[in-house]
C-alpha positions, -999 to 999 in steps of 0.1 A, spaced: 150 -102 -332 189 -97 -330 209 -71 -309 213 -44 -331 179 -37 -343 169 -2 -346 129 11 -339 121 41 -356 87 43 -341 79 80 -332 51 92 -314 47 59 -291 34 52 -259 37 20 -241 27 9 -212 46 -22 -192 37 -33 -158 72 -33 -141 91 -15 -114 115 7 -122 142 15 -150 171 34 -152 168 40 -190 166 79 -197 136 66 -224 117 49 -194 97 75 -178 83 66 -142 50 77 -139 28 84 -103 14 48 -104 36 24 -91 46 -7 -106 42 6 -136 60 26 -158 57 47 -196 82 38 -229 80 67 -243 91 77 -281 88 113 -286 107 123 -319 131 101 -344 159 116 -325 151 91 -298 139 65 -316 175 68 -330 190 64 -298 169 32 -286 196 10 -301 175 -22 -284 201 -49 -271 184 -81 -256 210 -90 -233 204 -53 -220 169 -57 -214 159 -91 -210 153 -87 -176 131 -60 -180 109 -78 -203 112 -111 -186 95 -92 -150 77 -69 -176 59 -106 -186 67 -96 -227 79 -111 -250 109 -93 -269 90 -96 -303 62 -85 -292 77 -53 -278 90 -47 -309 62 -56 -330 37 -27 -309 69 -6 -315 68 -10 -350 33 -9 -361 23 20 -338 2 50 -356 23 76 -364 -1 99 -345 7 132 -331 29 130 -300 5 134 -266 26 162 -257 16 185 -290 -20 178 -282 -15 192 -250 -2 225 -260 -22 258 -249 -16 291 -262 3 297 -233 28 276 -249 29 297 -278 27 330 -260 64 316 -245 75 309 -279 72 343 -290 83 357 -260 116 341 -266 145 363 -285 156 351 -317 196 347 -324 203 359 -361 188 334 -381 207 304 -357 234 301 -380 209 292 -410 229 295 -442 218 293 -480 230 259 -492 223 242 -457 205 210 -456 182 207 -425 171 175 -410 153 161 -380 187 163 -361 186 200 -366 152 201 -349 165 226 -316 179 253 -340 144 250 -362 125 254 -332 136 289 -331 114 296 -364 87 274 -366 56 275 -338 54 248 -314 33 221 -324 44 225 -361 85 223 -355 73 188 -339 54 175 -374 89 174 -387 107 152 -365 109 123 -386 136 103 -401 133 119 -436 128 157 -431 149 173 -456 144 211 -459 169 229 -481 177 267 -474 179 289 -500 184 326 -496 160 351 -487 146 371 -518 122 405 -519 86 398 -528 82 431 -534 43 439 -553 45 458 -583 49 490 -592 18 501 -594 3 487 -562 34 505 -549 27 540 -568 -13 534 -552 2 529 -522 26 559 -526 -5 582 -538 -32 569 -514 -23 555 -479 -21 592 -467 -56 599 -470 -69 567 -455 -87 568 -425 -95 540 -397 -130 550 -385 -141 545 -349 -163 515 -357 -125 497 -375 -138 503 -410 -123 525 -438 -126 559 -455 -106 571 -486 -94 536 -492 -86 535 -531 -59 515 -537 -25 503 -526 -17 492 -487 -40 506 -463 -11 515 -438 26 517 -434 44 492 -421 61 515 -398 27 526 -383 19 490 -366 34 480 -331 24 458 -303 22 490 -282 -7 506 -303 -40 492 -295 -60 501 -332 -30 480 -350 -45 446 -348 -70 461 -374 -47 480 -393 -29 446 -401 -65 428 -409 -68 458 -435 -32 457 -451 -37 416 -452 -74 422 -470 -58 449 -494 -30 431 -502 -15 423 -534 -28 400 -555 -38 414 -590 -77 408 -599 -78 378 -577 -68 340 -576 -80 315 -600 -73 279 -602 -88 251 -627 -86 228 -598 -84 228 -562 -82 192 -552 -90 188 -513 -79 156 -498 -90 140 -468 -59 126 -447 -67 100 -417 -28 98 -396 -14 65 -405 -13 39 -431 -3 49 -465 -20 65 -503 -7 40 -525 -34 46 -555 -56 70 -536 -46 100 -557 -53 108 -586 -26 108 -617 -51 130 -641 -59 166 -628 -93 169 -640 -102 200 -665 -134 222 -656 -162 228 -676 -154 255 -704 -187 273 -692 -162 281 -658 -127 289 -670 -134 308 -706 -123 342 -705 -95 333 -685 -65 329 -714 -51 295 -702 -33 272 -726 -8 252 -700 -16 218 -700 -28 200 -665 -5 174 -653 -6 137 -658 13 127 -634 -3 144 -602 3 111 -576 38 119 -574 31 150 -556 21 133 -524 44 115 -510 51 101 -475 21 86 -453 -12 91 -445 -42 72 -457 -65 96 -478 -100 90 -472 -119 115 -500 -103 132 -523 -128 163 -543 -120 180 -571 -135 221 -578 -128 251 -597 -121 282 -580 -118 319 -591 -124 352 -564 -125 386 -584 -118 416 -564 -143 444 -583 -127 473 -565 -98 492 -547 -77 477 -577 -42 490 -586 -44 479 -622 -73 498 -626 -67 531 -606 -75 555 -635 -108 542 -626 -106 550 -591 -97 515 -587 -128 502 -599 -136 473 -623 -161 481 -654 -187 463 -641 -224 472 -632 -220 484 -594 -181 470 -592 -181 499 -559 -207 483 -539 -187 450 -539 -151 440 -523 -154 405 -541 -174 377 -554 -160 344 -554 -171 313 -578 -166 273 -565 -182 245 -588 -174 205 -578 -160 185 -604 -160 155 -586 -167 129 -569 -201 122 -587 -223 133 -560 -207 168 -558 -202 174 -598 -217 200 -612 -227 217 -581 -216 253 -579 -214 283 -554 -215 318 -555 -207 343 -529 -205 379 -530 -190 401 -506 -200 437 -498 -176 468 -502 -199 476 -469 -183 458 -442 -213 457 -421 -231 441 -442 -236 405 -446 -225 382 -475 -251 367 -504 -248 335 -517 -260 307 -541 -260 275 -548 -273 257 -585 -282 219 -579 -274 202 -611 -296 174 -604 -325 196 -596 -312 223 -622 -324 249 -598 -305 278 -580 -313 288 -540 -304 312 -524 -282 298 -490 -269 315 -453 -228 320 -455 -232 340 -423 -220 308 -403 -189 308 -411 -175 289 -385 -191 256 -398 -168 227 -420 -164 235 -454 -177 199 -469 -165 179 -444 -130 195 -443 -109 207 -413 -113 241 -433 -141 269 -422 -154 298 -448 -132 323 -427 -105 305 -430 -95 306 -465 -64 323 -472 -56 326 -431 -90 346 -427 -114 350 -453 -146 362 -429 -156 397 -420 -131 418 -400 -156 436 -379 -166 404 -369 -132 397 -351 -112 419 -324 -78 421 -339 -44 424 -318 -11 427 -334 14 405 -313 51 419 -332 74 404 -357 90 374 -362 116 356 -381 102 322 -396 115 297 -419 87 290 -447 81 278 -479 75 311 -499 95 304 -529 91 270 -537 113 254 -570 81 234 -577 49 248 -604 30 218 -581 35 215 -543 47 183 -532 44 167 -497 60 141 -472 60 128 -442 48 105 -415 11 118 -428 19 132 -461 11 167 -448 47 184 -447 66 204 -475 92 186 -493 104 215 -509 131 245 -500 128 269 -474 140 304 -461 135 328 -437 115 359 -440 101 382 -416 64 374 -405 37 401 -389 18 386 -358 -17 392 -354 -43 376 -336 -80 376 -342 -105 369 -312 -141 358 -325 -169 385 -308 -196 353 -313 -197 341 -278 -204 303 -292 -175 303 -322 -157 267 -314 -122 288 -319 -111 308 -286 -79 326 -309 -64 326 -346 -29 338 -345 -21 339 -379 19 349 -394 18 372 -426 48 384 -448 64 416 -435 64 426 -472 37 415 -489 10 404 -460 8 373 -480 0 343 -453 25 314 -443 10 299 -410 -21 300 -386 -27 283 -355 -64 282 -337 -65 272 -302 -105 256 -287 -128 268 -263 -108 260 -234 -78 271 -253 -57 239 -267 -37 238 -297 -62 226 -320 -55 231 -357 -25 241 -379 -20 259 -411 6 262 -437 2 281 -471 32 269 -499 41 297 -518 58 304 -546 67 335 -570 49 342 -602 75 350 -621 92 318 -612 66 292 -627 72 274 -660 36 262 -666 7 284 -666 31 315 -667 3 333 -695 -18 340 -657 13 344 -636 44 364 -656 43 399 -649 20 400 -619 49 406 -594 30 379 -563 31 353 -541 4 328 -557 -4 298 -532 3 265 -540 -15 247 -513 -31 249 -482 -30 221 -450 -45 219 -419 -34 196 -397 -60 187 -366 -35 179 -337 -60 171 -316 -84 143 -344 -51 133 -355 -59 142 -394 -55 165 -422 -66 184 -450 -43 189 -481 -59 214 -505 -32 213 -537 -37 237 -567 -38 233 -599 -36 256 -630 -33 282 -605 -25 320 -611 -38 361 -611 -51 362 -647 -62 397 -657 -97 401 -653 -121 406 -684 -150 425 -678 -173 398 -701 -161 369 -681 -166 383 -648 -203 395 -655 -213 361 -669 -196 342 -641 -209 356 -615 -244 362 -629 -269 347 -609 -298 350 -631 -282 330 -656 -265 304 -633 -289 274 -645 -284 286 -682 -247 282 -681 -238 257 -658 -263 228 -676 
């Protein structure tokens, strides 16, 4: 190789046998004659501008060959950095301990890239700031807008939130509508706020619930590349799910073109999703916030997912209803197309992988399980940059691992509450989870293990409903952040999961479609 070459190999660790070296990229380590090339972020790959005359004498006592150093250089996996998978929550606890300078000089029209890594650090949790250190981050900022929920969420919240009650087990009385509690009524010094923000993130905003005609979950192994392994056609659902829901946007055609960057994806599934909140609703508070249902008051929600592929998933559909009770546990179901037969199934595990993903039932959303469940702790507020208002209908990705937003950011203001599991054997020793200041929709979590390591990542792309071009006959007029996608990035397994929406939106509910969706006596009947 000539002088002049440049590696742009991050995340690398080599070892040489060799003595020392006065390169500030040659660590020593405690062994002698031997030493550690370390590559931690494209900002120093940039600045190993490899000279043979330089280093020949390394290599020549380091008994390598030039090419071959710079072949392991090259081809190394583009695997998380050591130093992320050692991160605690001690190492968050000192990033949110730190003071925030107004927005670091962060200006609508600015282009971030990977050299601008120090002044994102500020806003992005540590072991996610480092995921975009690589040679093509781009991350536009646009200015920060209001996400303000509509009015009438706002007049329920106006009418309501005084009467509401936290009783001493953390549950509610006098909820009807609207946001449980002020905003100005949490702070880290008040011990029952942890729960008040677990109630204000379960009451938030969000119409009659989420629907999507496809929620495609793909399986990303760190390294190598997706050349073919997604999907052009976004598959349609069975008109048995989706009718009743007034959808006439077409799916797109060209859905490979979302993903782009790295990453080799494994499995890619393909399901319908709809969750249908039957009480406490805004657009229906001349009810009492009830939907016209046959007992709409004993339930929160009930929440529909049927595979559409890969072969030996399609067809297969679950049910799950949660309780207006908080005490009491969820029902589900599950209809077996090849046995045409419906059982009754536990969902009180929720800690267990949803179908091989890096997702669990209670994580959905940022937290989908039962807050009683949890102890809740509200940490303060911080400034982070996010992808709320994306200038896409479709997320799209990048990246070493295809797992990053390629999209615009800004900065908004971010609750911090963390959720403790009370099951002494949950594989999760803290959530700390980052939702809006104004909207408690979620941007970020991070879980930490057992013996409290960084372990997993989330990030929610988000983007405004009045914004969207297709599908805007579910989204105009609702006033929300819908989600785009959802990725969790294992720090420590060195993969990913990419959940990407399609046809998403908070359609109106219909009363009809509701009760012969989520009908259990008539599951086999519909879904043959």
């Amino acid at each position: 190789m000539a002088d002049g070459t440049w590696i742009r190999s991050t995340g690398t660790r080599l070892r040489l046998s060799s003595a020392t070296c006065k390169t500030d990229l040659l660590r020593r380590e405690n062994s002698p004659a031997c030493f550690v090339l370390e590559i931690h972020s494209s900002t120093e790959a940039e600045k190993l501008f490899i000279m043979s005359s330089r280093y020949d004498s390394i290599l020549k006592r380091s008994r390598i060959a030039f090419p071959l150093l710079v072949l392991l250089l090259a081809i190394a996996s583009p695997a998380v950095a050591e130093n992320v998978k050692n991160y605690t929550r001690d190492t968050l606890d000192e990033w949110l301990a730190k003071p925030q300078p107004p927005q670091a000089g962060l200006k609508p029209g600015e282009v971030l890239t990977s050299r601008d890594i120090a002044r994102i650090r500020t806003y992005l949790p540590p072991g996610y700031v480092d995921q975009l250190d690589f040679p093509e981050f781009r991350a536009e900022i646009i200015a920060t807008r209001t996400h303000r929920p509509r009015k009438d969420y706002l007049d329920c919240t106006e009418k309501h939130q005084a009467q509401v009650k936290l009783n001493p087990d953390g549950s509610l009385s006098n909820m009807v509508c609207g946001q449980p509690f002020s905003s100005a009524s949490i702070s880290a010094t008040d011990p029952l706020s942890g729960i008040k923000a677990a109630w204000n993130f379960e009451y938030r905003w969000q119409n009659f619930g989420q629907f999507a005609l496809n929620f495609v979950y793909i399986f990303d192994r760190f390294g190598g590349g997706h050349a073919a392994q997604a999907s052009k056609v976004v598959e349609s659902p069975p008109e048995a799910w989706s009718s009743g829901v007034p959808v006439s946007s077409k799916l797109p055609t060209d859905a490979d073109n979302f993903y782009g960057g790295g990453g080799t994806f494994d499995k890619v599934i393909s399901s319908f999703y709809q969750r249908v909140y039957l009480r406490d609703l805004a657009p229906r508070a001349e009810r009492g916030g009830m939907l016209n249902v046959p007992d709409a008051k004993d339930f929160f929600w009930k929440e529909f997912t049927g595979f559409l592929s890969p072969y030996d998933l399609r067809g297969q559909v679950f049910i799950t209803y949660r309780y207006a009770d908080p005490h009491r546990a969820d029902d589900a179901w599950a209809y077996d197309p090849k046995l045409r037969r419906v059982s009754r199934i536990s969902v009180e595990v929720k800690s267990d992988s949803l179908v091989g993903t890096d997702q669990t039932q209670e994580d959905f959303y940022s937290f989908s399980g039962r807050a009683l469940q949890w102890n809740w702790k509200f940490l303060g507020w911080k400034d982070l940059l996010c992808v709320m208002d994306s200038k896409y209908d479709y997320a799209r990705l990048s990246g070493p691992n295809g797992d990053i937003p390629n999209d615009v950011w800004s900065v908004r203001r971010f609750a911090v509450v963390e959720r403790t599991p009370q099951e002494a054997h949950h594989p999760y020793s803290s959530v700390v989870m980052f939702w809006d200041a104004e909207n408690w929709h979620p941007w970020m979590t991070v879980a930490f293990t057992r013996d409290k390591r960084l372990w997993k990542i989330w990030n929610f792309q988000n983007r405004w409903t009045e914004d969207v071009a297709q599908f805007a006959e579910i989204n105009h007029g609702v006033e929300a952040t819908i989600l785009q996608a959802e990725t969790v990035i294992d720090v420590q397994n060195d993969r990913a999961t990419i959940f990407s929406g399609f046809g998403n939106g908070y359609p109106n509910a219909t009363e009809e479609h509701v009760r012969r969706l989520f009908d259990i006596n008539k599951l086999e009947g519909v879904h043959r």
